[in-house]
C-alpha positions as CSV (number, residue, x, y, z in Angstrom):
1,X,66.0,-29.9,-35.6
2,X,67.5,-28.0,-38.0
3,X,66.0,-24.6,-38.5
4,X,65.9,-23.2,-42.2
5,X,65.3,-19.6,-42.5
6,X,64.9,-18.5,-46.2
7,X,62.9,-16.0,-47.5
8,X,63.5,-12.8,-47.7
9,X,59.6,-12.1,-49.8
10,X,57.3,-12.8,-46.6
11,X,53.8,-12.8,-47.3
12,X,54.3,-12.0,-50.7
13,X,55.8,-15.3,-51.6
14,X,51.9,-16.1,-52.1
15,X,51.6,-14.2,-55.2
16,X,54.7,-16.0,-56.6
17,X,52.7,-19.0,-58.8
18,X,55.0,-19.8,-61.3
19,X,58.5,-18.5,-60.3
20,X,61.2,-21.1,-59.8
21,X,62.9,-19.8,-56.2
22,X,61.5,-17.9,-54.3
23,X,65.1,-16.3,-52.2
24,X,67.4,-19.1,-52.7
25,X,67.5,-22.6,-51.1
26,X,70.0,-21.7,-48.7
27,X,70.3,-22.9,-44.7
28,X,71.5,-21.7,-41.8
29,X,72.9,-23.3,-38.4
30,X,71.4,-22.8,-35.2
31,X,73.1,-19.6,-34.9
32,X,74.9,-18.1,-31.8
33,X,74.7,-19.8,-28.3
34,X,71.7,-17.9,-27.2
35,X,69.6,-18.5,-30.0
36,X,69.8,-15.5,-32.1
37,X,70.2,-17.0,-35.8
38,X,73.2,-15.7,-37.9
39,X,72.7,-13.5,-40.6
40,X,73.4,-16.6,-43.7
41,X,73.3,-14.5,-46.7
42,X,72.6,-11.2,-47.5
43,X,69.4,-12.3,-49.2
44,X,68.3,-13.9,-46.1
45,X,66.3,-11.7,-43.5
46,X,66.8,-12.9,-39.7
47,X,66.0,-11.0,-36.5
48,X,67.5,-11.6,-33.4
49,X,64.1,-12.5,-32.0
50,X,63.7,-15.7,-34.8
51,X,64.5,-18.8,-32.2
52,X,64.3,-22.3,-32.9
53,X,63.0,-24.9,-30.2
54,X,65.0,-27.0,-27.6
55,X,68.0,-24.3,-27.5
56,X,67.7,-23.0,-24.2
57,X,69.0,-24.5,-21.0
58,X,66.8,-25.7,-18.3
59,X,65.1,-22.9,-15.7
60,X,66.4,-23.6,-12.3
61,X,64.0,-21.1,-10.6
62,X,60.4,-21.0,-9.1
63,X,58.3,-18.3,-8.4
64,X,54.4,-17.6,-7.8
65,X,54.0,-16.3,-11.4
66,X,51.2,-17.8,-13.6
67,X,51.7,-18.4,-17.2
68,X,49.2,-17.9,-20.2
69,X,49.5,-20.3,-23.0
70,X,47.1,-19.6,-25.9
71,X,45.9,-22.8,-27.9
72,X,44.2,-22.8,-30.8
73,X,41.3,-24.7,-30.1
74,X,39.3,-26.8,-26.8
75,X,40.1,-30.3,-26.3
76,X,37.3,-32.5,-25.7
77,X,38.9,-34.5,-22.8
78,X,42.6,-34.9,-20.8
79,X,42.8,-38.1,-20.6
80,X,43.5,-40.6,-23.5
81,X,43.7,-43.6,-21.6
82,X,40.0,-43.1,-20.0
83,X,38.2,-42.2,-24.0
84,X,40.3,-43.0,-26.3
85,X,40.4,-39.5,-27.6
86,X,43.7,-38.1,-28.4
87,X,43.7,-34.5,-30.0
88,X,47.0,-31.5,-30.0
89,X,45.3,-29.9,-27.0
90,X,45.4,-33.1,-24.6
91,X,48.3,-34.0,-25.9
92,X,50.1,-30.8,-24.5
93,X,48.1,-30.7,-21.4
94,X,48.7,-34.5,-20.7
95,X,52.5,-34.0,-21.0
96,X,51.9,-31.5,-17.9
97,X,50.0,-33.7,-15.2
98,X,51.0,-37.4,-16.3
99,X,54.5,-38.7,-16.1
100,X,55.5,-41.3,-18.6
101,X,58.1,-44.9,-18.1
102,X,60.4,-42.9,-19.9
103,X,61.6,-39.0,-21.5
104,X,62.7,-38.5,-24.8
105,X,65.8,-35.8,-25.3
106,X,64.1,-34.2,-27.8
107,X,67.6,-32.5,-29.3
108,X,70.0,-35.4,-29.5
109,X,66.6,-38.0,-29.9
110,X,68.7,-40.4,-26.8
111,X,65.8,-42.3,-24.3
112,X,65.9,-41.2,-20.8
113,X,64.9,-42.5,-17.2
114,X,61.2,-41.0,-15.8
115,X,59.5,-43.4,-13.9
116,X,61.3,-46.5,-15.1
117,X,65.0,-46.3,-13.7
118,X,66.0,-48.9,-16.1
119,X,64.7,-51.3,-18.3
120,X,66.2,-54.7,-20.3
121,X,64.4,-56.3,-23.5
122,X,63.8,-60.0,-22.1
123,X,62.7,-60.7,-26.4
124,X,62.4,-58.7,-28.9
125,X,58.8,-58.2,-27.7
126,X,58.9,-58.4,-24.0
127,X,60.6,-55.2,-22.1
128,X,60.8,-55.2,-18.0
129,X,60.6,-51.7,-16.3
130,X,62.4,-51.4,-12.9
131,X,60.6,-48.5,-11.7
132,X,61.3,-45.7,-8.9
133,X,60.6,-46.1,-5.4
134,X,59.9,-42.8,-4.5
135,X,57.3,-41.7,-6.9
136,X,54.1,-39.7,-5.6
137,X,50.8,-40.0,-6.9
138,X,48.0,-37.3,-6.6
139,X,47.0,-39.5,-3.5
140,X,49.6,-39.5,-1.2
141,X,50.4,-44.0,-2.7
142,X,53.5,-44.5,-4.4
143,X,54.0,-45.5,-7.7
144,X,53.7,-49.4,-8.1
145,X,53.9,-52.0,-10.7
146,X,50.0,-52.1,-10.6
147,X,49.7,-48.9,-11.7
148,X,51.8,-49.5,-15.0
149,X,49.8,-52.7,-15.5
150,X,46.2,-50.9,-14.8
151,X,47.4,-48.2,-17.5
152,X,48.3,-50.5,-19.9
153,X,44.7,-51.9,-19.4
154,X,43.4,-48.8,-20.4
155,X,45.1,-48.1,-23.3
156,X,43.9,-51.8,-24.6
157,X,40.0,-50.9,-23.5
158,X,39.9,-47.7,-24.8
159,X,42.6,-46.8,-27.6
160,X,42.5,-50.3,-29.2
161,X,43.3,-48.8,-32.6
162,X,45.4,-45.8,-32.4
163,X,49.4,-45.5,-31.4
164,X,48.5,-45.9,-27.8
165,X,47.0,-49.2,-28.0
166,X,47.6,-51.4,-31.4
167,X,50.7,-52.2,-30.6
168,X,50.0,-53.5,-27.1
169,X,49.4,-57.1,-25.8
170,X,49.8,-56.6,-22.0
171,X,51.6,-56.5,-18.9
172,X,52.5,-58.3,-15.9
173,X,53.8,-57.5,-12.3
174,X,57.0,-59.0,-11.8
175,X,57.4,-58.6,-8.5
176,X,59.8,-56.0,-6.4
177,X,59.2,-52.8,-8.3
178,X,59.3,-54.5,-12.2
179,X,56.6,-54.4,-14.9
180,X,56.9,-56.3,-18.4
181,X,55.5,-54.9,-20.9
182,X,54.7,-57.3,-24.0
183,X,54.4,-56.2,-27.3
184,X,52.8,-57.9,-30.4
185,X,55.2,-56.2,-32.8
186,X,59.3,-55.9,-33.1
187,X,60.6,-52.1,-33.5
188,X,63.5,-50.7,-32.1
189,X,61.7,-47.3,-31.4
190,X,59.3,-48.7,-29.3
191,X,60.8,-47.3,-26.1
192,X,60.4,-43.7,-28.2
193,X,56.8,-44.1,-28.1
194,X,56.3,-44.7,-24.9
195,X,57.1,-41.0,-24.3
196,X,54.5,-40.2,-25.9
197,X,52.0,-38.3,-23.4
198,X,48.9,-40.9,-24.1
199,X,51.1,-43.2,-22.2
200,X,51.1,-41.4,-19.2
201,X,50.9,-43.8,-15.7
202,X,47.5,-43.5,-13.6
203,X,46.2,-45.7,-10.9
204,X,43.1,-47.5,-10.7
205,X,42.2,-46.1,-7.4
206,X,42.8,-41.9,-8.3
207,X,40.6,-43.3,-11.6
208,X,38.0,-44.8,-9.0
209,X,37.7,-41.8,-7.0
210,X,37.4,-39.4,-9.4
211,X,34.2,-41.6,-10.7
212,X,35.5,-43.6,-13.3
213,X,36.7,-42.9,-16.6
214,X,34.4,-40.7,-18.0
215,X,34.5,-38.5,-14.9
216,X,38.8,-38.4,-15.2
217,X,38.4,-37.8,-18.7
218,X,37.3,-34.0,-17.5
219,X,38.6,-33.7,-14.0
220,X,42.4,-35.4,-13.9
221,X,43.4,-35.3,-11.0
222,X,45.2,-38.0,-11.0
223,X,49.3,-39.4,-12.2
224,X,52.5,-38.0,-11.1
225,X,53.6,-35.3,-13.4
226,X,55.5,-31.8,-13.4
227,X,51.9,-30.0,-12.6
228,X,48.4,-30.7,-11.9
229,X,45.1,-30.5,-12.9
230,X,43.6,-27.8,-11.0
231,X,40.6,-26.4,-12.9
232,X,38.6,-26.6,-16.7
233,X,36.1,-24.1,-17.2
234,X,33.9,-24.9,-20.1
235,X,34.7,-22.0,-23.3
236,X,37.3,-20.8,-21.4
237,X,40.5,-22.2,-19.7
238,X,42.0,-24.9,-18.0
239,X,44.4,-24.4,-15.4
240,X,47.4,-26.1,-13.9
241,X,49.0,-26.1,-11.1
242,X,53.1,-26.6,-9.9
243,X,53.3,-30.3,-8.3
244,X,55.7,-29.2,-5.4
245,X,55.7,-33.3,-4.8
246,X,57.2,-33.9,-8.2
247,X,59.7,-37.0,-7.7
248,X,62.5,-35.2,-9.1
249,X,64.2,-32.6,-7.5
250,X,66.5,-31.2,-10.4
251,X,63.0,-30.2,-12.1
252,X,62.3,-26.7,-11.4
253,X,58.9,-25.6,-12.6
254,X,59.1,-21.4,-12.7
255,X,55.5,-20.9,-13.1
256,X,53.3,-21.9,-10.4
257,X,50.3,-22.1,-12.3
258,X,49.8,-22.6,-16.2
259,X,46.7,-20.9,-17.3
260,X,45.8,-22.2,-21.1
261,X,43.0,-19.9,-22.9
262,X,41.6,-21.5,-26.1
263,X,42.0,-18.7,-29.3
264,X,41.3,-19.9,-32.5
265,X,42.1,-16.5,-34.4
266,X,45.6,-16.5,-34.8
267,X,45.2,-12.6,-35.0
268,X,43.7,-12.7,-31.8
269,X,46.3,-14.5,-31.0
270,X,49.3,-12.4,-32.0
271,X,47.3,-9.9,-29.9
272,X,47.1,-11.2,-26.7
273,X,50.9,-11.5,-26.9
274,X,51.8,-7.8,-27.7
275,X,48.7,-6.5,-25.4
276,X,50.7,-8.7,-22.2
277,X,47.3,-10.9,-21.9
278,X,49.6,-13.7,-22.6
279,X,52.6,-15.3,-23.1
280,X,52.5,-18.0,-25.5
281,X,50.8,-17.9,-29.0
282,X,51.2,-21.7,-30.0
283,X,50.8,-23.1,-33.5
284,X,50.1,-20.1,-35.8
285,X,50.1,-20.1,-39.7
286,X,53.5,-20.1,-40.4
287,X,52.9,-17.4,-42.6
288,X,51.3,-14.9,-40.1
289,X,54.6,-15.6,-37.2
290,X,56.7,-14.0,-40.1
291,X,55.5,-11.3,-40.4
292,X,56.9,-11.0,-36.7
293,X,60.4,-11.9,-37.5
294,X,62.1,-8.3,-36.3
295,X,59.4,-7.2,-34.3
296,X,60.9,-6.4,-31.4
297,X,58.0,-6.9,-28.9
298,X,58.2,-10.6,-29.5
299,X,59.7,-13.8,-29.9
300,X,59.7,-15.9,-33.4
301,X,59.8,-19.8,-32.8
302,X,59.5,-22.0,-35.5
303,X,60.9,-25.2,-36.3
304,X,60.3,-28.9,-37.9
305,X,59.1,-31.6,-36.4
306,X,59.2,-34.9,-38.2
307,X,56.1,-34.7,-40.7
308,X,56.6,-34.0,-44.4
309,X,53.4,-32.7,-46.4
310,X,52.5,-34.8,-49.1
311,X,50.0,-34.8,-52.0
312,X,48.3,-38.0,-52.0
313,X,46.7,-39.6,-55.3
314,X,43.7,-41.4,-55.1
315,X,44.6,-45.1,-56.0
316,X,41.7,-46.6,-53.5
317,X,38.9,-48.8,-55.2
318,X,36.9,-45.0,-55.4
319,X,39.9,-43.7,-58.2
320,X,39.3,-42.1,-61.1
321,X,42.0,-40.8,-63.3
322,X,44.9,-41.0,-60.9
323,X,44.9,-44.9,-61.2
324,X,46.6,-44.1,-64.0
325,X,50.2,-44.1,-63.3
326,X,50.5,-41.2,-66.3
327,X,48.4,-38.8,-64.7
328,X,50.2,-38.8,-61.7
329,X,53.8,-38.3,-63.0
330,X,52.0,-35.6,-64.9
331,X,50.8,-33.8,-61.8
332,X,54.3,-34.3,-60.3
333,X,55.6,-32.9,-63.4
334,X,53.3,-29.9,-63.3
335,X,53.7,-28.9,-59.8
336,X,56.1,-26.4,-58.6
337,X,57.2,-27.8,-55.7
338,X,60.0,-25.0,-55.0
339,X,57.1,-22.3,-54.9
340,X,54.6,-24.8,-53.2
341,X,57.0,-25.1,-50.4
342,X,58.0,-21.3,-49.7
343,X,54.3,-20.5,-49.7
344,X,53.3,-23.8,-47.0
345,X,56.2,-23.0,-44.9
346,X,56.3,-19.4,-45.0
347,X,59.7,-18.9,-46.5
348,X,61.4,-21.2,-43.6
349,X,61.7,-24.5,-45.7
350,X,61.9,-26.0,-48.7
351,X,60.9,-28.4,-51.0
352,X,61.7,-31.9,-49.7
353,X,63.3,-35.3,-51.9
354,X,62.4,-37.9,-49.1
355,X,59.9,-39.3,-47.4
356,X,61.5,-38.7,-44.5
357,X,63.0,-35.4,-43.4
358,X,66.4,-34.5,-44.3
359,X,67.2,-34.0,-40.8
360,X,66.5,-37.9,-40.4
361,X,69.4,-40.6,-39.5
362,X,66.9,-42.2,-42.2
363,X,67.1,-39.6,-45.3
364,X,67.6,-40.3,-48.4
365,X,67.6,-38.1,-51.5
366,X,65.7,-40.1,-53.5
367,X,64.5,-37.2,-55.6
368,X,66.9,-34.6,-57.1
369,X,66.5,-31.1,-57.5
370,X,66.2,-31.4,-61.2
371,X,63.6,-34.2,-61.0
372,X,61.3,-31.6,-59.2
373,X,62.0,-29.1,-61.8
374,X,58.7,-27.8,-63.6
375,X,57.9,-29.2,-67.2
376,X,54.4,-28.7,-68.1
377,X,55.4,-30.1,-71.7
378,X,56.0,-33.2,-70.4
379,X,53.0,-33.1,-68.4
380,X,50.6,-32.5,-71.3
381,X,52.8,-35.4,-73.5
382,X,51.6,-37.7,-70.5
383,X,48.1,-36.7,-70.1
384,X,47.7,-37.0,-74.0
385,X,48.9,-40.1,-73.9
386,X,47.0,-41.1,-70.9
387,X,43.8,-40.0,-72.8
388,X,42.9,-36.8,-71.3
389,X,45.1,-34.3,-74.2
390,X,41.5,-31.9,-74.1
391,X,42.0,-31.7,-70.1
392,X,41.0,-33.0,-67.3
393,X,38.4,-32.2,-64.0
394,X,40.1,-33.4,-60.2
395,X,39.3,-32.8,-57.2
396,X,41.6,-32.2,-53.6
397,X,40.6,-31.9,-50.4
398,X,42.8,-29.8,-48.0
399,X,42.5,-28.0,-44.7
400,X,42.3,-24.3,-43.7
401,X,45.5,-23.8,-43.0
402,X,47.2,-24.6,-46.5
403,X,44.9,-22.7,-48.6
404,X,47.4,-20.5,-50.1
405,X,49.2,-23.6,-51.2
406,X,46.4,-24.9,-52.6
407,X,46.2,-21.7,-55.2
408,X,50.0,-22.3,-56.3
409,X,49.0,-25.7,-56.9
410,X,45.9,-24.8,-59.1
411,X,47.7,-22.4,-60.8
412,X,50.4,-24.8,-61.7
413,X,48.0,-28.0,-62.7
414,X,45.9,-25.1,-64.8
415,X,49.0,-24.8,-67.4
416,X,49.1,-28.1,-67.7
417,X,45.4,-28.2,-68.6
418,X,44.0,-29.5,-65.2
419,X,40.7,-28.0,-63.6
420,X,42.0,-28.5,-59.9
421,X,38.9,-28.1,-57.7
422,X,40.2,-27.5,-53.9
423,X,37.7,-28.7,-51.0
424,X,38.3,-26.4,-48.4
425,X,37.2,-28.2,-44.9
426,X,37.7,-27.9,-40.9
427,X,38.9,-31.0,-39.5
428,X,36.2,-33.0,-39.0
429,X,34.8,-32.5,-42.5
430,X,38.6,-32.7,-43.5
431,X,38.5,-36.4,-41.6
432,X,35.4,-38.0,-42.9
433,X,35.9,-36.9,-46.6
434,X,39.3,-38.6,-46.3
435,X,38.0,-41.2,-45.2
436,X,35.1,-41.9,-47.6
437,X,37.8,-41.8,-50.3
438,X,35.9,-39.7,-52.3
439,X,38.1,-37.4,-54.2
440,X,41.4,-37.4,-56.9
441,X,43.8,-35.9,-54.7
442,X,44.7,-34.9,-51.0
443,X,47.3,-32.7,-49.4
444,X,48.0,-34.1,-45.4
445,X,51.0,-35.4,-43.7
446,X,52.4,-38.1,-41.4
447,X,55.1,-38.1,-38.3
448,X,58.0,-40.0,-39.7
449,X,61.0,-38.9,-37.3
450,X,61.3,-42.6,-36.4
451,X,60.5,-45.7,-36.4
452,X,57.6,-46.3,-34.8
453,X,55.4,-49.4,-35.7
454,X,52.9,-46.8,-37.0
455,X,54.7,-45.2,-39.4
456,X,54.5,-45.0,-43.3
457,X,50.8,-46.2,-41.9
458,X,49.0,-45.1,-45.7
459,X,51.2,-48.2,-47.0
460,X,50.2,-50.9,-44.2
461,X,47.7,-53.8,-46.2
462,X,44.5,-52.6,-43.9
463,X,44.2,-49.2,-46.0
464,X,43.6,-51.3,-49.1
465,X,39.9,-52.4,-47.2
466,X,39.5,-49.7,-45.1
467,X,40.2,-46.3,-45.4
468,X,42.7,-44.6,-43.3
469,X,43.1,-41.0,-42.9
470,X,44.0,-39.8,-46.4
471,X,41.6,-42.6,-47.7
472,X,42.9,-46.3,-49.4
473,X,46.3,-46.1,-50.7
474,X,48.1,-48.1,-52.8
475,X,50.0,-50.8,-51.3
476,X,51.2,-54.2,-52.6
477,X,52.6,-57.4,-49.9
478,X,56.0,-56.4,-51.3
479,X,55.8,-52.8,-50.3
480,X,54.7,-54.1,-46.8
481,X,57.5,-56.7,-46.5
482,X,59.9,-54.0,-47.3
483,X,58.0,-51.4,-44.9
484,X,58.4,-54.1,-41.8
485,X,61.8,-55.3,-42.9
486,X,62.8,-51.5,-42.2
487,X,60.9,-50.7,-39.4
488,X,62.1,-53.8,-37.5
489,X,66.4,-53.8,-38.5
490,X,67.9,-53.5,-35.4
491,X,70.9,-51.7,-37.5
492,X,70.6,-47.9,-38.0
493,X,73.2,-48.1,-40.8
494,X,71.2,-51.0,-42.2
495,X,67.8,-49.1,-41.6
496,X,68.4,-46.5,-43.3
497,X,69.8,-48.7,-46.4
498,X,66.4,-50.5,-46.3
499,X,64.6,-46.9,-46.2
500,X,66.3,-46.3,-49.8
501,X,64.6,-49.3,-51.3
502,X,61.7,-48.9,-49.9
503,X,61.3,-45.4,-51.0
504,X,63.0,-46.5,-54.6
505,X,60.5,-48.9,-55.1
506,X,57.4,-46.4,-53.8
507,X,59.0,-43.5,-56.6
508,X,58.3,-46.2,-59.5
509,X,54.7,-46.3,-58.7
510,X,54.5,-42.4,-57.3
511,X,51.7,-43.1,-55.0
512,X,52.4,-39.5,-53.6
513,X,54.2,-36.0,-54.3
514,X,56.3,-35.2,-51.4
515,X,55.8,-31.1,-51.0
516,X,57.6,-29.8,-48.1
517,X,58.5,-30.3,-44.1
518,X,55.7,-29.0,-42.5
519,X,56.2,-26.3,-39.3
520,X,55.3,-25.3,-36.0
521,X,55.1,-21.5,-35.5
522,X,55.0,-19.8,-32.1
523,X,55.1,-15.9,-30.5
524,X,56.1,-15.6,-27.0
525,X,56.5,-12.4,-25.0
526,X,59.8,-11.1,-25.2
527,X,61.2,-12.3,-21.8
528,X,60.0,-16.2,-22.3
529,X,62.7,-18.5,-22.8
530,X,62.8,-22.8,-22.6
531,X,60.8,-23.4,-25.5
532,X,60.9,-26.9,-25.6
533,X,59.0,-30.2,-27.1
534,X,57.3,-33.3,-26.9
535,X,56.3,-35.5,-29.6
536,X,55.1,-34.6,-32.8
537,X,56.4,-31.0,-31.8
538,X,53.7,-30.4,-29.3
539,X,55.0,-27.8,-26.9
540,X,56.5,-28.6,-23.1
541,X,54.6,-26.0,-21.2
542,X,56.4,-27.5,-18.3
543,X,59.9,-25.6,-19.3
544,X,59.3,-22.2,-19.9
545,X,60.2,-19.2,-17.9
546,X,61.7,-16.1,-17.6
């Protein structure tokens, strides 16, 4: 992942509604071998402690230490497979304690062996597993073909309709160590997903004695993974402990134990990192880790991670004015999207031209930078002549975290003549208003670094009569044929062809403003090194240390 550093304003890009840069729109490389970024301009502040993710090499030591890792909220359970439930939190924790069939190499995006050894597609929707021999389960059993096939089950039971389970008919136990796996889609990234942490491998029996699935849900002591669960107390912490049975022996884990504290404030946060009370301070505002960049005392991690922020226009059988497709090229017109952009990512990125992002083997610019040039003329010639030349009243619903973005944007609709009233919600009020489809506009994103059979989701035929996250979009068959024609070419070169059209033919209609890559900004103490990822850009708190 490409990390862009490029404001030199900080906070007080905020201020800066109607200015057309905000520093320049330059990039820099990775910068020198240890991570420290190079200076790129003399514009351009760096700080030698402003790293991006996945740069480090792996720790080879282990010591008694215990490491604290500060998320920013409690997750209702650890175990996908056994509720359903899949939030950030479990996601991080379950990438600890469960191992998955495969690893992704999340810097050069190649599939690796875990517990599968190898695997061969018998069809395009049939893949057998050989798995390891030697694999160790909480315990004492090995790893065996029942195992994949009982958490496969799960998935099915319990996470019918999210990524862990849709795409999921089944599987079967071949016989000496192999496990098909059958499919009831065709996607060449499907072996990607599966290293996804909600498709961690469990038994039936460590389920069983735990007390069933509800019970495992809160106490997982279960799977085969780089640590285990050792302790959750409720309000406070959970804790992990160093699997010293962990099947493979180049994994050194340096901490012993990882402690991880739930802090919401991400001033509290910052905090507990320069105080010494802990060592991670995952997620901030992008905004608030910049302030950071220079401060010595800490570390500055930030870095993309496959989801592009997008304003969405209401086009559901709820619409009002943004059915029409003149209002929305207005909006698009009126928006700055270069000031929208170095206020949502905190002067780190800038405004994007895809729907995927431009680090993407699948990027195209299908914008230019003079299409996403302001012209509130031509915004008010469109709303005139869409019937709304004395104004107009919409409404957006956004989350906490963007709300600075959210006043650039009413500032910019307001010249244009547009009232923009801005919803403010947590996310569960975020979730159900999105989802009743009652509002004109709304800012959210989606994880397109690759092709997964869930992604460009807000264009699959089901959102038409149901609402998905973001509400009903619009969608036609021909958007959907071109949708699956891309997801399923087996050529890259071809794929990303077919990503052009399908993005050409989505720009004609503008069901959506692209705004800009959206971040993941951490402080760690000043000695912590490995930052690394999983999917999404959830943090690996298996690979730090010292």
């Amino acid at each position: 992942m490409k990390l862009r550093r490029m404001v030199a304003l900080g906070l007080t890009v905020v201020t800066a509604f109607t200015m057309s840069a905000c520093g320049g729109n330059n990039s820099g490389s990775n910068g020198s071998s240890d991570g420290a970024p190079e200076n790129v301009g003399s514009e351009i502040q760096t700080g030698d402690n402003l790293f991006d993710a996945n740069i480090d090499p792996d720790n080879t030591k282990k010591t008694d230490e215990t490491i604290v890792v500060q998320l920013n909220s409690e997750p209702s359970g650890l175990w996908a497979g056994g509720t359903g439930k899949q939030e950030n939190e479990t996601a991080i924790i379950d990438g600890a304690i469960f191992d998955t069939l495969v690893h992704m190499d999340r810097k050069t995006g190649d599939v690796l062996p875990a517990l599968a050894t190898e695997w061969e597609w018998i069809d395009p929707t049939h893949c057998q597993f050989t798995l390891r021999d030697d694999v160790l389960m909480t315990d004492g059993t090995l790893l065996e073909p029942a195992d994949v096939v009982y958490s496969v089950g799960a998935w099915l039971e319990y996470s019918p309709n999210t990524d862990t389970g849709k795409f999921l008919v089944g599987a079967t136990d071949d016989g000496d160590g192999k496990v098909t796996i059958e499919f009831n889609t065709t996607a060449p990234d499907l072996l990607n997903m599966l290293s996804w942490s909600n498709f961690g491998i469990v038994s039936e029996d460590e389920v069983n004695a735990l007390g069933g699935n509800v019970a495992a849900d809160k106490k997982p002591l279960m799977g085969s993974g780089k640590y285990r669960f050792k302790e959750w107390i409720d309000g406070q912490y959970i804790l992990l402990e160093r699997n010293d049975d962990y099947w493979d022996d180049s994994y050194a884990g340096y901490f012993k134990e990882i402690k991880l504290v739930f802090i919401q404030d991400p001033a509290a946060q910052a905090m507990g990192i320069l105080s010494g009370d802990a060592q991670i301070a995952y997620n901030m505002p992008v905004s608030m880790a910049a302030t950071y960049v220079g401060n010595e005392n800490v570390n500055v991690i930030v870095h993309e991670f496959g989801q592009n922020s997008r304003v969405w226009y209401n086009m559901g059988p709820k619409a009002g004015a943004t059915k029409d497709l003149k209002v929305r090229q207005a909006i698009d017109k009126a928006l700055n999207f270069d000031a929208i952009a170095q206020v949502g990512t905190g002067g780190f990125g800038k405004e994007v031209h895809s729907y995927f992002p431009d680090n993407s083997k699948y990027y195209n610019e299908i914008f230019t930078t003079e299409e996403r040039a302001v012209d509130i003329e031509g915004a008010k010639k469109l709303l005139e002549e869409a019937g709304y030349g004395d104004g107009l009243d919409l409404t957006l619903v956004g989350m906490q975290d963007q709300e600075a973005v959210f006043t650039v944007m009413q500032e910019n609709l307001s010249q244009a003549g547009i009232n923009l009233k801005v919803d403010i919600l947590d996310t569960p009020a975020f979730v159900g208003a999105a989802n009743s489809g009652d509002y004109d506009l709304i800012h959210v994103g989606d994880f397109v670094d690759a092709r997964y059979p869930a992604i460009c989701v807000f264009f699959k035929q089901s959102c038409i009569d149901t609402f998905c996250i973001g509400g009903a979009k619009w969608t036609t068959p021909e958007i959907e044929e071109a949708l699956n024609k891309f997801i399923e070419e087996p050529d890259e070169a071809k794929a990303k062809e077919e990503a052009k059209e399908f993005e050409e033919m989505l720009k004609e209609q503008m069901p959506y403003s692209n705004t800009f890559p959206e971040m993941h900004a951490n402080l760690t103490a000043k000695d912590i090194k490995g930052y690394k990822t999983i999917e999404r850009g959830y943090i690996d708190i298996t690979s730090l240390y010292k």
